[in-house]
GURO-186921 format. One record per residue (C-alpha): residue in one letter; x negated, y, z. Coordinates in pm, whole numbers. Layout:
<kelos>
<kelo residu="a" c1="X" c2="Y" c3="Z"/>
...
</kelos>
This chain:
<kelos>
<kelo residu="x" c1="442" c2="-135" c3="-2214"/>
<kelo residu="x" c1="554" c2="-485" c3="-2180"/>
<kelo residu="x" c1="462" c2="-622" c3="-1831"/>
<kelo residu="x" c1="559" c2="-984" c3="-1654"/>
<kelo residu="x" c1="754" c2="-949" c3="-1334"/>
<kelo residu="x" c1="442" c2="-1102" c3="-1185"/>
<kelo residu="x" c1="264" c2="-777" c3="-1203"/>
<kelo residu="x" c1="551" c2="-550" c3="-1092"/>
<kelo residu="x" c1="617" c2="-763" c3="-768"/>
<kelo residu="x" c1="481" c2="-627" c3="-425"/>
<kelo residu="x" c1="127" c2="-761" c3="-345"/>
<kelo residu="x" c1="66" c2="-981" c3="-105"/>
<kelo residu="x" c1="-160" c2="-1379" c3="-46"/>
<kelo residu="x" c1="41" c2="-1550" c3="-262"/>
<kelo residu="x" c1="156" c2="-1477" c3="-632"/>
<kelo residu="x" c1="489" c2="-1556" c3="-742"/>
<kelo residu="x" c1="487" c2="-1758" c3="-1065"/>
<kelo residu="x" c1="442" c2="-1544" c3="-1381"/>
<kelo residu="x" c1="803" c2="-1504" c3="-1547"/>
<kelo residu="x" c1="892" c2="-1374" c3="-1878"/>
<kelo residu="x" c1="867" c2="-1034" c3="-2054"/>
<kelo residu="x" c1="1064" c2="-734" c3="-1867"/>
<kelo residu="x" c1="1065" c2="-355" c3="-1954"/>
<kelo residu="x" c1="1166" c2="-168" c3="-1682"/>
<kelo residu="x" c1="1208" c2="230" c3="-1707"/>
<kelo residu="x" c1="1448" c2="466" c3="-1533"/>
<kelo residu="x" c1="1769" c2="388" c3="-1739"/>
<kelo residu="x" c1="1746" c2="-12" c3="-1601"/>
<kelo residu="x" c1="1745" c2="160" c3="-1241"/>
<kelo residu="x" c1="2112" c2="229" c3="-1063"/>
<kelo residu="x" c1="2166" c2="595" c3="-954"/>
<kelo residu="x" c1="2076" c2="514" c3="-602"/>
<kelo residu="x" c1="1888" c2="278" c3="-428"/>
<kelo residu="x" c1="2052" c2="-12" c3="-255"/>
<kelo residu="x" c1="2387" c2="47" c3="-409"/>
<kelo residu="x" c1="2383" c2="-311" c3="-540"/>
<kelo residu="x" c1="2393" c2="-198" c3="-904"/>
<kelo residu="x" c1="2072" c2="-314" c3="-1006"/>
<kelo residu="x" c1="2132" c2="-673" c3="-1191"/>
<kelo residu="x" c1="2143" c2="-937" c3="-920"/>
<kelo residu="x" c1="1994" c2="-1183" c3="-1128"/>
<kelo residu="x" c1="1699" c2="-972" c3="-1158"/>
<kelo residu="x" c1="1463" c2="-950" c3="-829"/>
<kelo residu="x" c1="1231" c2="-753" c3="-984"/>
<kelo residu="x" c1="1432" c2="-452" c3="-1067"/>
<kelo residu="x" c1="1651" c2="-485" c3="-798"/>
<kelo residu="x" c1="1307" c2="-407" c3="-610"/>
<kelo residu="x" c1="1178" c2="-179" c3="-772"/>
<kelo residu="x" c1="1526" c2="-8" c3="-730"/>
<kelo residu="x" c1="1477" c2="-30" c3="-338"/>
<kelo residu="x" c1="1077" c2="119" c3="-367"/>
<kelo residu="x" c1="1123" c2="366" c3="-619"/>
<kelo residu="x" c1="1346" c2="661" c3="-626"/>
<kelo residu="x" c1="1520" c2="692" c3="-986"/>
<kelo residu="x" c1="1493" c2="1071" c3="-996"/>
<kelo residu="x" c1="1101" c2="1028" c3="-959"/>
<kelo residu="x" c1="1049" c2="847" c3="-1265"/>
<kelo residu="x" c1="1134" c2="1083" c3="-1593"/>
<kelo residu="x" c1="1333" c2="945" c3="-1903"/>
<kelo residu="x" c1="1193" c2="691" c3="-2088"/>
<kelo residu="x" c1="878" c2="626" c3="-1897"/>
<kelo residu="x" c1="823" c2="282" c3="-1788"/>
<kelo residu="x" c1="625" c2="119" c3="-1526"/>
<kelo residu="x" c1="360" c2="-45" c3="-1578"/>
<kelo residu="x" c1="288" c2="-196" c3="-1211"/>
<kelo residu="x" c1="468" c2="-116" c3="-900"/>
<kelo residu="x" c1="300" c2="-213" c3="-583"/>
<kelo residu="x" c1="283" c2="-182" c3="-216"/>
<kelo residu="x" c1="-27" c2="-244" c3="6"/>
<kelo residu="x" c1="-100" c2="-598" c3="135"/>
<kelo residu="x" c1="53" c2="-710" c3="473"/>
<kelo residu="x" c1="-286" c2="-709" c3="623"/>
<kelo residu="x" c1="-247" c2="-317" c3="573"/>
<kelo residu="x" c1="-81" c2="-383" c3="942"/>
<kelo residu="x" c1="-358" c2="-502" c3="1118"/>
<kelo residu="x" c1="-645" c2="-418" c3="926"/>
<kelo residu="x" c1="-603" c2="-55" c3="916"/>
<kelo residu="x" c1="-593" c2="-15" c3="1295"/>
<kelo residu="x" c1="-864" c2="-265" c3="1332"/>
<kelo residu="x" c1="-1112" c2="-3" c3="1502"/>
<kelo residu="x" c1="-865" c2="144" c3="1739"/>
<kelo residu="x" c1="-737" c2="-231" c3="1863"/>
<kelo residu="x" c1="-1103" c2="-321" c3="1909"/>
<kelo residu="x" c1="-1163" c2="-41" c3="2109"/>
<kelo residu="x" c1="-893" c2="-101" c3="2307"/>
<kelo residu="x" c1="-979" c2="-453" c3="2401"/>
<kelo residu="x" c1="-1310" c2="-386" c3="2527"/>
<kelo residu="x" c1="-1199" c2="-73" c3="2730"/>
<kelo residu="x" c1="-963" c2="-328" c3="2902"/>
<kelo residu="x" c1="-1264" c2="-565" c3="2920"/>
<kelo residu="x" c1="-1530" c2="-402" c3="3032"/>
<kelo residu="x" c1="-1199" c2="-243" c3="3338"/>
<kelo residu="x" c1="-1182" c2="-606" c3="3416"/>
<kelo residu="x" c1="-1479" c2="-676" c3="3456"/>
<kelo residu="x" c1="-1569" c2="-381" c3="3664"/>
<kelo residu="x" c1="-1200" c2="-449" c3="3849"/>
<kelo residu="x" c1="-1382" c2="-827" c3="3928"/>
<kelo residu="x" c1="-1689" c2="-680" c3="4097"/>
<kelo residu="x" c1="-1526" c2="-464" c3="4340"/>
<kelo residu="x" c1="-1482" c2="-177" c3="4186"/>
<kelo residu="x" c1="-1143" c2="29" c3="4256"/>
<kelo residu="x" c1="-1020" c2="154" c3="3876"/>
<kelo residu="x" c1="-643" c2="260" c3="4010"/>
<kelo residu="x" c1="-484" c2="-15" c3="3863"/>
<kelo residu="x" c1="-384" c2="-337" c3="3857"/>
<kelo residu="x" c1="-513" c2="-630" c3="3660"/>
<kelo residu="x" c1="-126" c2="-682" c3="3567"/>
<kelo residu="x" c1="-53" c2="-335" c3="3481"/>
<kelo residu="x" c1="-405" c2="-338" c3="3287"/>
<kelo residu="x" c1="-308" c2="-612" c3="3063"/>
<kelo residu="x" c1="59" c2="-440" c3="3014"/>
<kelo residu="x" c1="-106" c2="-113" c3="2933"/>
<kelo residu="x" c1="-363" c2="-243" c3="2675"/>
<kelo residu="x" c1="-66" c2="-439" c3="2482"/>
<kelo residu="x" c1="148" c2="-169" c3="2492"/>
<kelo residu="x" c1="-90" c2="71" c3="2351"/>
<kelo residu="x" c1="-230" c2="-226" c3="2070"/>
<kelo residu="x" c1="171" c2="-294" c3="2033"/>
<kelo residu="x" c1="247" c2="90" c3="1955"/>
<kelo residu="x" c1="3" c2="132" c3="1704"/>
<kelo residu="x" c1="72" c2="-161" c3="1516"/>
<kelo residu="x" c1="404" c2="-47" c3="1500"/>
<kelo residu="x" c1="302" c2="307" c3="1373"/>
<kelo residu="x" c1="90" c2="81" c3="1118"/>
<kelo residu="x" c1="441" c2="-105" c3="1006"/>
<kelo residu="x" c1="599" c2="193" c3="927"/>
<kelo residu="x" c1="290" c2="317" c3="737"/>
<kelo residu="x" c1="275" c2="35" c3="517"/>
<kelo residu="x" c1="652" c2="56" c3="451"/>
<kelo residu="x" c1="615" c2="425" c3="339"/>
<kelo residu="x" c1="321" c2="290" c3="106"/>
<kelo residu="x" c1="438" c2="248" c3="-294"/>
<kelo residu="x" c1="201" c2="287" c3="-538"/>
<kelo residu="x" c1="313" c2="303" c3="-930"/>
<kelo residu="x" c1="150" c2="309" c3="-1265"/>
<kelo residu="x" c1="348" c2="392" c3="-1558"/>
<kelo residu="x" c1="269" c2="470" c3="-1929"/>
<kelo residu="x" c1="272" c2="852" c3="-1829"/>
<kelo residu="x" c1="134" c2="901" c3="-1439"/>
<kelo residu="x" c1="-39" c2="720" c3="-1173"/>
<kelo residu="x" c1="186" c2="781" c3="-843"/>
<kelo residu="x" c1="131" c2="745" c3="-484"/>
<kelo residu="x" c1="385" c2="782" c3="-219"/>
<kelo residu="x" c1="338" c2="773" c3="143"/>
<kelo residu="x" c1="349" c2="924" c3="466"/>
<kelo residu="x" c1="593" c2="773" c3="783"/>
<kelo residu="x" c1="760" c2="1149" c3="899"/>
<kelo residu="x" c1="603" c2="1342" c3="634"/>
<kelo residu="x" c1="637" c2="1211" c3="321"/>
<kelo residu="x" c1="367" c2="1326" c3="39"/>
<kelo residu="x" c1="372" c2="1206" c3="-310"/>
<kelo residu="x" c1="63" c2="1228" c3="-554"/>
<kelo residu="x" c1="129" c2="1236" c3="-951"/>
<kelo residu="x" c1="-76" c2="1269" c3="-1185"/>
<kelo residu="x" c1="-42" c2="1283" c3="-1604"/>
<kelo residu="x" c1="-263" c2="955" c3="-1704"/>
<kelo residu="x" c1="-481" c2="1215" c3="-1929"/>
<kelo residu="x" c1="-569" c2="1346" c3="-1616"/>
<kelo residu="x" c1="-735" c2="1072" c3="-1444"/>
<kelo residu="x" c1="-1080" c2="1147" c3="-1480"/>
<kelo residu="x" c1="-1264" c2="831" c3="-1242"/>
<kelo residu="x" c1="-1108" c2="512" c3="-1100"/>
<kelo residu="x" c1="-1359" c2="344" c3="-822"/>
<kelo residu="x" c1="-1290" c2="-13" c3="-709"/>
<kelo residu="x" c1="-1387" c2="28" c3="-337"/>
<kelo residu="x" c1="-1482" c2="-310" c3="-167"/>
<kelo residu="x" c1="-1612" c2="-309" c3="185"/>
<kelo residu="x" c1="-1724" c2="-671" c3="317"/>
<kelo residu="x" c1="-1426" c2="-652" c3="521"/>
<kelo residu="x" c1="-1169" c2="-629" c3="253"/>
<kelo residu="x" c1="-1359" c2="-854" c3="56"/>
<kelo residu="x" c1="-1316" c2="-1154" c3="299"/>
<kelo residu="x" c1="-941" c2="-1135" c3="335"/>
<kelo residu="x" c1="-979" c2="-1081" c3="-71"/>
<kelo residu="x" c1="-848" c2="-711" c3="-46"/>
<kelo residu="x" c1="-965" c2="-415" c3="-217"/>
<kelo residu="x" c1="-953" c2="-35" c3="-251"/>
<kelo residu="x" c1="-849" c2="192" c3="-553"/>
<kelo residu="x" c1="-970" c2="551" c3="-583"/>
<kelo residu="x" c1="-827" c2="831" c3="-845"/>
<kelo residu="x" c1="-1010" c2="1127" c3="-905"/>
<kelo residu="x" c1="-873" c2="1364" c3="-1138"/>
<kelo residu="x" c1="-1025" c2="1614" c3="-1430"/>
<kelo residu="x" c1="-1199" c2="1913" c3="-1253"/>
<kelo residu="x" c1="-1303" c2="1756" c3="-936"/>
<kelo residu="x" c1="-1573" c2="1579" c3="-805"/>
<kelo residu="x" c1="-1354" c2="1409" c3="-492"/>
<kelo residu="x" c1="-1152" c2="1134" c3="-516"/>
<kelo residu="x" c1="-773" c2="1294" c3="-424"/>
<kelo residu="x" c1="-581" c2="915" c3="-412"/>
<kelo residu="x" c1="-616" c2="581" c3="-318"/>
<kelo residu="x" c1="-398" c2="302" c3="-337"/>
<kelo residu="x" c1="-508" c2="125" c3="-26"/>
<kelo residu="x" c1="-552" c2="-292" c3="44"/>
<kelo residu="x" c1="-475" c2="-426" c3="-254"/>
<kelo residu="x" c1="-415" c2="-760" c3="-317"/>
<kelo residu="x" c1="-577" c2="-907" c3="-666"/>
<kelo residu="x" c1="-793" c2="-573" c3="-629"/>
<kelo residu="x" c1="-982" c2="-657" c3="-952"/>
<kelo residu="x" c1="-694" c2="-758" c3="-1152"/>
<kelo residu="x" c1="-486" c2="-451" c3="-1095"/>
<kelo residu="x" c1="-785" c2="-236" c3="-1163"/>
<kelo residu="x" c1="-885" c2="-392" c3="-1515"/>
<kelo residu="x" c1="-488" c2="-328" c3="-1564"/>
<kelo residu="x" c1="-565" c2="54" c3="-1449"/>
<kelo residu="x" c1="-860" c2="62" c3="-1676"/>
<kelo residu="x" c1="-655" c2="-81" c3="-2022"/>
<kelo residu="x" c1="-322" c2="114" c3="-1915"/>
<kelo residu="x" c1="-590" c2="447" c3="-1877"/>
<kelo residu="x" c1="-718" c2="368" c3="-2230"/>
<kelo residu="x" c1="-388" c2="268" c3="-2428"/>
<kelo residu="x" c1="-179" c2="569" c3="-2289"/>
<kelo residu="x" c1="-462" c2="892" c3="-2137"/>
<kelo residu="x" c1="-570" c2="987" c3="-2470"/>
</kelos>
């Protein structure tokens, strides 16, 4: 499949401007990652040298998209825990303000609730940096986890269902959700999560699903 470097490049607010034709498989990538032999006057590969391990990718098969969460992954995944966290140290104050003796300080209150909203943000950066999700003409992949690392693959005939999840959430920041659930199963067992374009880089699931899972 022939696929612009605009489609291969790592989501995020703003698109870069759509380039020409490029046909990347595992021959174009250097041996390792980072060595510096990936063509410096490509960006693209040189990326998708850094993302992707060469030995995950078999001979011959060529991605299709390679992307990586939004940036907003950071802060909206945690979103819950952070608001929780603010009005525990609220509601402290404001007991703290009518007299009531908590144990601690309104200084080391404020210290403790960015600390803790600092730390998981944090733990949320290295999640989203662990995050790579690739379509080729062969296998939808997923690869994540921070200490343990767990990567889903799965033969294109397999994929049985592909949802489009969008919350009202995701929807305002113009984010969405896609789910994989395989032949034989009723559960979706993937998702690549906070998606920029969400639509677009479903319909490209759908057609890549149809031209290459039969």
């Amino acid at each position: 499949m022939i696929r612009r470097a605009d489609d291969l490049k790592m989501t995020g607010p703003a698109p870069a401007k759509p380039r020409g034709p490029l046909r990347i498989s595992r021959d174009r990538l250097p041996a390792e990652a980072g060595t510096g032999n990936a063509d410096a006057a490509d960006p693209i590969l040189a990326r998708a040298a850094t993302m992707l391990p060469r030995e995950l990718l078999q001979p011959g098969e060529i991605i299709i998209l390679l992307l990586k969460p939004s940036p907003l992954f950071i802060l909206l995944m945690p979103i819950r825990f952070i608001t929780a966290v603010v009005l525990m140290a609220l509601l402290a104050k404001l007991l703290m303000d009518k007299g009531i003796a908590l144990g601690i300080g309104s200084h080391d209150l404020v210290v403790a609730t960015v600390a803790l909203v600092g730390l998981r943000l944090f733990w949320e950066l290295l999640h989203w940096l662990s995050q790579v999700y690739v379509l080729t003409d062969q296998r939808v992949i997923r690869i994540s986890g921070v200490l343990n690392v767990h990567v889903f693959e799965c033969p294109l005939k397999q994929i049985q269902q592909t949802d489009l999840i969008l919350p009202l959430l995701l929807r305002i920041f113009g984010l969405g959700t896609i789910a994989f659930a395989t032949a034989g199963t009723a559960s979706r067992e993937a998702y690549w999560l906070l998606l920029a374009r969400p639509l677009e880089v479903h319909k490209k699931v759908i057609e890549t699903l149809r031209r290459y899972g039969r």
